[in-house]
Structures are given as C-alpha cells and as structure tokens.
C-alpha positions in Angstrom: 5.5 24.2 -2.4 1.6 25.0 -4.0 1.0 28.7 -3.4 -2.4 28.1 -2.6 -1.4 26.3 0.5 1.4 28.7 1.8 -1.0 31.0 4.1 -1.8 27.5 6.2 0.7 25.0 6.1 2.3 26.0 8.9 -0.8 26.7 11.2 -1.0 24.7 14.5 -3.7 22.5 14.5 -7.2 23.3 15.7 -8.8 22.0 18.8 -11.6 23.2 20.0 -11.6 25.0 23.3 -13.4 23.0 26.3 -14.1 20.1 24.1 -12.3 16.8 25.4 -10.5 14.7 22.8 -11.9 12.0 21.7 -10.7 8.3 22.5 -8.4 6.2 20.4 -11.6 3.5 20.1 -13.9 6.0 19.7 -12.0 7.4 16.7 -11.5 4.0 15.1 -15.5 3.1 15.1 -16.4 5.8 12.9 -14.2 4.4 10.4 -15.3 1.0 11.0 -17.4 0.8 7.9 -15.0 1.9 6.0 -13.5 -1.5 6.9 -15.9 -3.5 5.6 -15.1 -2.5 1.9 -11.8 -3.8 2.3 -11.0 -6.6 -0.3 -13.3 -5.4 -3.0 -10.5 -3.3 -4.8 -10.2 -7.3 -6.3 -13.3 -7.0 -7.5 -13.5 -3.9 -9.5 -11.3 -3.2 -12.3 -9.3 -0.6 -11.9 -10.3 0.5 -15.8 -14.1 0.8 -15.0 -15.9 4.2 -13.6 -19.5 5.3 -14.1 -18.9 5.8 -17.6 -17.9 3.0 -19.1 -19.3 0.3 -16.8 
C-alpha cells in the first residue's frame, strides 16, 4: 500500500453532524452535466491534448 495514504485509509467516513443526507435524485443532478459530454470520447483522439492540437 502507498505510504502517503496509510494514516487515512482506514478512517470512517465523514458526515457532517446535524446535516441531513442528501437524496439519491438530488445527488444524481449535480452530475447531470457531466452527462451531456457523454459520446464525445468518439470525437476526440485519444493522441491529441493542448499541445499538439
């Protein structure tokens, strides 16, 4: 295992005291637009980035 991750692997998850969670549909709409990209990973060669478009 990477050292640098030793101290908090194994730390229980955070939750904010007196803050409800939030809902299943609520948690899918914020990665809604994140949808919307889907498809385009046809479009773009995989060989291009910023520097040699």
């Amino acid at each position: 295992m990477d050292k640098n991750y030793e101290n908090i692997i194994n730390l229980e998850h955070f939750h904010a005291p007196g803050k409800p969670y939030m809902k299943m549909s609520e948690r899918a709409a914020q990665f809604a637009a994140y949808k919307s990209l889907e498809g385009y990973e046809y479009d773009i060669p995989l060989d291009k980035t910023p520097d040699n478009l």
